[in-house]
C-alpha positions in Angstrom: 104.0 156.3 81.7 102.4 159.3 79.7 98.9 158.5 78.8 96.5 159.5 77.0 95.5 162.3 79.0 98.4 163.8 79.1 98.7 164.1 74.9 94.8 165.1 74.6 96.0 167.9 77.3 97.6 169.2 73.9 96.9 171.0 70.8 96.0 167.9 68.6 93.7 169.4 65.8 95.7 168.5 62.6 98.5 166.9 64.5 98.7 162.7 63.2 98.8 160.3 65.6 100.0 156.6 65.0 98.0 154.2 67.2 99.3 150.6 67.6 95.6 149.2 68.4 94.8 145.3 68.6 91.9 144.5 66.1 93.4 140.8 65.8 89.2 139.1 66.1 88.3 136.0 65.0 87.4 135.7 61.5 84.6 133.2 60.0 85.6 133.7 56.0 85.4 137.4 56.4 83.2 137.6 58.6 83.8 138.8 62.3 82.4 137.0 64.5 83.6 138.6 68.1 84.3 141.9 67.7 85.0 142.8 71.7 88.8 144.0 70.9 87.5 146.4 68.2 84.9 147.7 70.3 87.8 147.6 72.9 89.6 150.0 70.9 87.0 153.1 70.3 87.3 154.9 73.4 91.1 156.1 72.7 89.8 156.6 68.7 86.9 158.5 69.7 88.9 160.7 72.1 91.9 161.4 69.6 89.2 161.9 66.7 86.9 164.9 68.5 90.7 166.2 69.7 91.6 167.4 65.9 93.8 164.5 65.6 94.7 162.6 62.0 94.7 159.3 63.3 96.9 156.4 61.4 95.9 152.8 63.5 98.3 149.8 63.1 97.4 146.5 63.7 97.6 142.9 63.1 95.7 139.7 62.5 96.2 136.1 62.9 99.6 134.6 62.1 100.7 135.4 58.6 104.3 134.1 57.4 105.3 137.5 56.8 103.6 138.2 53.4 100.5 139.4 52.7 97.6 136.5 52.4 94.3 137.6 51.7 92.6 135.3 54.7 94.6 137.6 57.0 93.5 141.1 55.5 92.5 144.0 57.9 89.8 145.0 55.3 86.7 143.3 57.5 88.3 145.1 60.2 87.9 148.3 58.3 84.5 148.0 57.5 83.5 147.2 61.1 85.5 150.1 62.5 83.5 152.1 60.0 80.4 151.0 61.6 81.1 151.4 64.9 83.2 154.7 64.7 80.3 155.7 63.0 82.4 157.6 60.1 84.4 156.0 57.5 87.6 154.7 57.9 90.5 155.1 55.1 91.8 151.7 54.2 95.8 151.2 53.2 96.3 148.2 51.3 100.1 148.4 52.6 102.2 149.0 55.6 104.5 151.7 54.5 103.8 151.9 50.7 102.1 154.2 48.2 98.5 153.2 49.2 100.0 153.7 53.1 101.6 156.7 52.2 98.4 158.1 50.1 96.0 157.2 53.2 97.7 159.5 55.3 98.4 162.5 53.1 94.9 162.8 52.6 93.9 162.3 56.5 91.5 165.2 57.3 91.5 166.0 60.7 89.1 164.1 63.1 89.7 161.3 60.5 90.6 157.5 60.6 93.5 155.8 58.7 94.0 151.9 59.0 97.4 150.3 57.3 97.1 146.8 56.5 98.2 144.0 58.6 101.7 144.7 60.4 102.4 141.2 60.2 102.5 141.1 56.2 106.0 142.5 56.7 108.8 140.3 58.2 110.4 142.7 60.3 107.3 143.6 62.5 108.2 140.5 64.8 111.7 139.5 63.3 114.3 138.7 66.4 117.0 141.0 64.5 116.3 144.8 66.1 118.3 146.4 63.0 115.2 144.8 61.2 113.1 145.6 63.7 114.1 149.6 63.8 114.0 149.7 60.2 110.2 149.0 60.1 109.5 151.0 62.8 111.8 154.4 61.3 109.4 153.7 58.3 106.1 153.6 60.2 107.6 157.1 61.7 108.6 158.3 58.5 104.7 157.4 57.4 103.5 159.9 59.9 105.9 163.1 60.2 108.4 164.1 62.8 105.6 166.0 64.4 103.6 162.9 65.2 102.6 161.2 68.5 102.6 157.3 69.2 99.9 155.7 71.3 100.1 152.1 72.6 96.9 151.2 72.4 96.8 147.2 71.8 97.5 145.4 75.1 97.3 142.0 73.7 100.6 142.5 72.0 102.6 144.3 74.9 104.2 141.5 75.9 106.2 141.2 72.1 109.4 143.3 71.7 107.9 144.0 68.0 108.6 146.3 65.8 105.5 148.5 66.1 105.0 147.7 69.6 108.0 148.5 71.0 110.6 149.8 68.4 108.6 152.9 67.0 107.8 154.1 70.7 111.5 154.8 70.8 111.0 157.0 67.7 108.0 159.3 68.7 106.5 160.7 72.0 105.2 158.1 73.6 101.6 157.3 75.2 99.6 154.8 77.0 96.2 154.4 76.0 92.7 154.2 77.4 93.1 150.3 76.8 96.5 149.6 77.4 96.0 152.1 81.3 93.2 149.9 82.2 94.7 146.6 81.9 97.9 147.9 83.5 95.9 149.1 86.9 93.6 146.1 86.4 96.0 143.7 86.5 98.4 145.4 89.3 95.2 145.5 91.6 95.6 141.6 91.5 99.2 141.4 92.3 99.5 143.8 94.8 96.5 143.1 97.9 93.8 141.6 96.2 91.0 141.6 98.9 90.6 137.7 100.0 89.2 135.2 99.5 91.4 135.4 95.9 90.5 132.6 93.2 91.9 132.0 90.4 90.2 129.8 87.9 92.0 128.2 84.7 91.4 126.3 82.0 92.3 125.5 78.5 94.3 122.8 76.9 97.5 123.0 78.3 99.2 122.4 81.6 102.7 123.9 79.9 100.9 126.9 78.5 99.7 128.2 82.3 102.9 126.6 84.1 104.2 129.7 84.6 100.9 131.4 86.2 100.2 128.6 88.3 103.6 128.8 89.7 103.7 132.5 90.1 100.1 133.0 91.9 99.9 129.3 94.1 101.7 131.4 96.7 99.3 134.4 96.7 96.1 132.9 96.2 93.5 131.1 98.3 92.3 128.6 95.8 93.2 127.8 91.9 90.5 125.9 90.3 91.7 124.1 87.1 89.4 122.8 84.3 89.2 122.3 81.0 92.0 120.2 79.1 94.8 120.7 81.1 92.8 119.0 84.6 93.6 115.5 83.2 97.3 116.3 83.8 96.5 116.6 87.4 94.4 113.8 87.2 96.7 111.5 86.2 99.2 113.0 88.4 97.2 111.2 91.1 96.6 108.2 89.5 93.6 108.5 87.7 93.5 106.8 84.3 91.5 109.2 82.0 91.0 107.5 78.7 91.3 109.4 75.8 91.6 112.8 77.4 94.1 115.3 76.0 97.1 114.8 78.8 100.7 116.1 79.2 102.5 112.9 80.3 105.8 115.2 80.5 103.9 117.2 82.7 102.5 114.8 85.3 106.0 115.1 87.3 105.9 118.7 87.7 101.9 118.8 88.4 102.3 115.9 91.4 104.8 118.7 92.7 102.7 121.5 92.9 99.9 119.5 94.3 102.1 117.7 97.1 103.4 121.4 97.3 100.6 123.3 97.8 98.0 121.1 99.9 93.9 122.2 99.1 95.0 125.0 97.2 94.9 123.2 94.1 90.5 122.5 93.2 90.2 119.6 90.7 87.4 118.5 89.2 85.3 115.5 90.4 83.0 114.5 87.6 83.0 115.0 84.1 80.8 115.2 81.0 82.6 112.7 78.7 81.9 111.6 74.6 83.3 108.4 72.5 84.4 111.3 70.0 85.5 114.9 69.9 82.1 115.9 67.9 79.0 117.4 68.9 76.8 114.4 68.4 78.8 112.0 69.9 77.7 109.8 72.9 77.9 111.5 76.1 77.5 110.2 80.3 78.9 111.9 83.3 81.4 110.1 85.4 83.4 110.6 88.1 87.1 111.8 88.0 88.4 108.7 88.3 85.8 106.7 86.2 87.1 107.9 83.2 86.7 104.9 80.9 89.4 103.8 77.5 87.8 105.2 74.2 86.4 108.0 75.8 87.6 111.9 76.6 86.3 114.6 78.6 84.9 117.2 77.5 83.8 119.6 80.2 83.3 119.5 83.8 80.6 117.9 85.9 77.4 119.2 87.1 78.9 118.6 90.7 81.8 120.1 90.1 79.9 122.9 88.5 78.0 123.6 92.1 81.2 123.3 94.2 83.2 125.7 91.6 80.1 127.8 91.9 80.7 127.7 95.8 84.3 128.7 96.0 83.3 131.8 93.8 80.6 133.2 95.7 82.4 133.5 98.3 85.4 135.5 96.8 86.1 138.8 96.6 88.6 138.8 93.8 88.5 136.6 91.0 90.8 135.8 87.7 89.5 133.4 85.2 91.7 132.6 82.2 90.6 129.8 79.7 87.1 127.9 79.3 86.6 124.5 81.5 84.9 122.8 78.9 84.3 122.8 74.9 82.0 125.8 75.1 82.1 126.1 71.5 80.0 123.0 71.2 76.6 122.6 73.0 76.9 119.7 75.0 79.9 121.1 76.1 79.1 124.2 77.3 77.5 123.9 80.9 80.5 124.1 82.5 82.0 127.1 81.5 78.8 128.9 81.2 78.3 128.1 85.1 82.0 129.3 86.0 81.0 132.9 84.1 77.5 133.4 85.7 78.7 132.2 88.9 81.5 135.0 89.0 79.2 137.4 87.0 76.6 137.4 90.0 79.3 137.4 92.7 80.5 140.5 94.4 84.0 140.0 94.1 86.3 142.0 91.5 86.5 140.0 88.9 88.3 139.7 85.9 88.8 137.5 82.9 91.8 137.1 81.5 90.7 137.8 77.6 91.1 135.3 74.6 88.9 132.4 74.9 87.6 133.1 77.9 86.2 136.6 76.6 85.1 135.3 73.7 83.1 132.5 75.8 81.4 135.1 77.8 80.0 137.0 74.9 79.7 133.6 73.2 77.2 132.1 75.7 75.2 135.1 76.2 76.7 135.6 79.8 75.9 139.7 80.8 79.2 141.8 80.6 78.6 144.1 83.2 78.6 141.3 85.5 82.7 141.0 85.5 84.8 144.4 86.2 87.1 143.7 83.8 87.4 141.7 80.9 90.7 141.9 78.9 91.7 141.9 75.4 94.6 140.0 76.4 95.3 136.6 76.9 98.9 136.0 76.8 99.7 139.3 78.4 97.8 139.2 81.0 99.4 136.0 82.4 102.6 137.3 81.5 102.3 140.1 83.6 100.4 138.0 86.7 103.9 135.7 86.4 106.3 138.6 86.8 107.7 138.9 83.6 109.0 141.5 81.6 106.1 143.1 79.0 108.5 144.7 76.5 105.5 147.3 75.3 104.8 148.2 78.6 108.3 148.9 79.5 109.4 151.4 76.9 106.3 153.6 77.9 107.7 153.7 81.4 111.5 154.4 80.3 
């Protein structure tokens, strides 16, 4: 892979890069309210900027049916680039249009260009590539034959899209600051992780992290699972567990991996449980298997709290993906606030595994520099921890 280096190596005053960044933050109306991937983004902006270079940034937000929709407008992003980049950032209100086509004509160099949201055109992630390469020949056309591409937005390497992968076929290719970190980052875990290596996941859904489980039971010492997905595994031993979420198509499949993989597996053993899914509703701790009908749980247990907190002070590399609890809610939030100051004040290398999980971190006030990684993303992080092919990665390594 060329990376960034190797293009600022260049003469790149006046020359116009596009960047494909990842500015997709949550929105409250329009305001931001975690900005960590545009933040995320300023060390390859800052470096192309004092180069010379007329930088055009791509990028998308939310899931938009493929027309433009106001909720799902960049412009929020624009103004807290602005802020941060400490210069003003040129906002397109199109893709490939006039306004697109205006934004970069009048690009001065050192300066900042942001098209609206990818996404508001249908061919950015349709499944036919002759729509696919048309998109991307325009976003080439947009900047010259003369122009660079930087992959900058890791949370979307893992999509054969149109900007992602397409238009790096077009122009000379580069990795960015962002997109070299996460690639070493994640490597370092797959390849000899210094041991004790645990992994601790959460979230909803036992089918969303099948795959990862699968892919790193063999290579790590101890997965500890949380959040909604646990009550799979609980019922997989036959623990009732109320009104929990729970994957009955999944119990099967979970039973296996823990009959599979004796003591590698770390369930929970008590649980903060409510008679609704609200933050003032009625709330008792119970054991695992105490779980009660008309009640769910809603984080993990102060005991299993201090045993998870254990198992992580004693590692020496640790990946977290997905909250063990309802952080978003107060009563809710113990548990995953104790899992990211437990692996914040261990030694180990640690790193979480971005969306929800990075968003909890700077949610709950837990201190960054504690972690020596946090990515921006999610899905491709555990995409690449599985094995499997990252479509933006590859065609930077072709």
């Amino acid at each position: 892979m060329h990376t960034l280096d190797d293009l600022l190596a260049t003469d790149l005053a006046g020359r116009t890069v596009l960047v494909r960044a990842d500015l997709n933050v949550p929105l409250d109306g329009a305001t931001i309210t975690d900005d960590g991937r545009i933040r995320a983004s300023l060390p390859t902006l800052r470096a192309l900027t004092a180069a010379g270079a007329r930088v055009v940034v791509t990028a998308h937000l939310g899931r938009p049916s493929g027309v433009p929709e106001a909720k799902y407008s960049l412009a929020p992003v624009r103004a807290r680039l602005s802020e941060l980049l400490g210069a003003e950032v040129t906002f397109a209100t199109d893709l490939t249009g006039s306004s697109a086509k205006s934004a970069v004509a009048g690009l001065q160099n050192g300066h900042v260009a942001l098209l609206e949201n990818v996404r508001f055109d249908p061919r950015e992630t349709s499944k036919d590539q002759a729509e696919r390469e048309e998109l991307a020949a325009e976003l080439a056309g947009l900047v010259g034959d003369e122009a660079a591409f930087v992959s900058d937005g890791f949370g979307v390497v893992h999509r054969k899209q149109a900007s992602v992968y397409d238009v790096a076929k077009l122009l000379p290719n580069y990795g960015g600051y962002l997109v070299s970190a996460e690639t070493k980052v994640l490597r370092t875990l797959t390849t000899d992780p210094e041991r004790p290596y645990v992994v601790v996941l959460g979230g909803s859904k036992v089918s969303d992290k099948l795959g990862v489980i699968k892919a790193l039971l063999p290579k790590v010492d101890r997965i500890l699972i949380g959040g909604g997905m646990a009550y799979t595994f609980l019922a997989a031993q036959g623990h009732g567990v109320g009104d929990s979420l729970l994957q009955a198509d999944q119990i099967d499949t979970v039973k296996a991996l823990l009959e599979g993989y004796p003591g590698k597996i770390v369930l929970p053993t008590d649980f903060v449980i409510a008679d609704a899914f609200a933050a003032d509703a009625n709330t008792k701790i119970v054991a695992a298997s105490e779980i009660p009908d008309g009640w769910q749980g809603l984080d993990i247990g102060p005991d299993t709290r201090a045993a998870f907190a254990a198992i992580l002070t004693e590692a020496k590399t640790v990946f977290w993906n997905g909250p063990v609890g309802v952080f978003e809610m107060a009563p809710f939030s113990a548990g995953t606030t104790a899992v990211a100051n437990a692996i914040a004040a261990s030694d180990a290398f640690s790193v979480v595994g971005g969306g929800d999980s990075a968003a909890a971190v700077r949610t709950l006030g837990v201190d960054e520099a504690g972690f020596s990684h946090i990515s921006t993303g999610g899905g491709a992080s555990l995409e690449f921890l599985e094995g499997s092919e990252l479509p933006g990665i590859n065609v930077l390594e072709s």
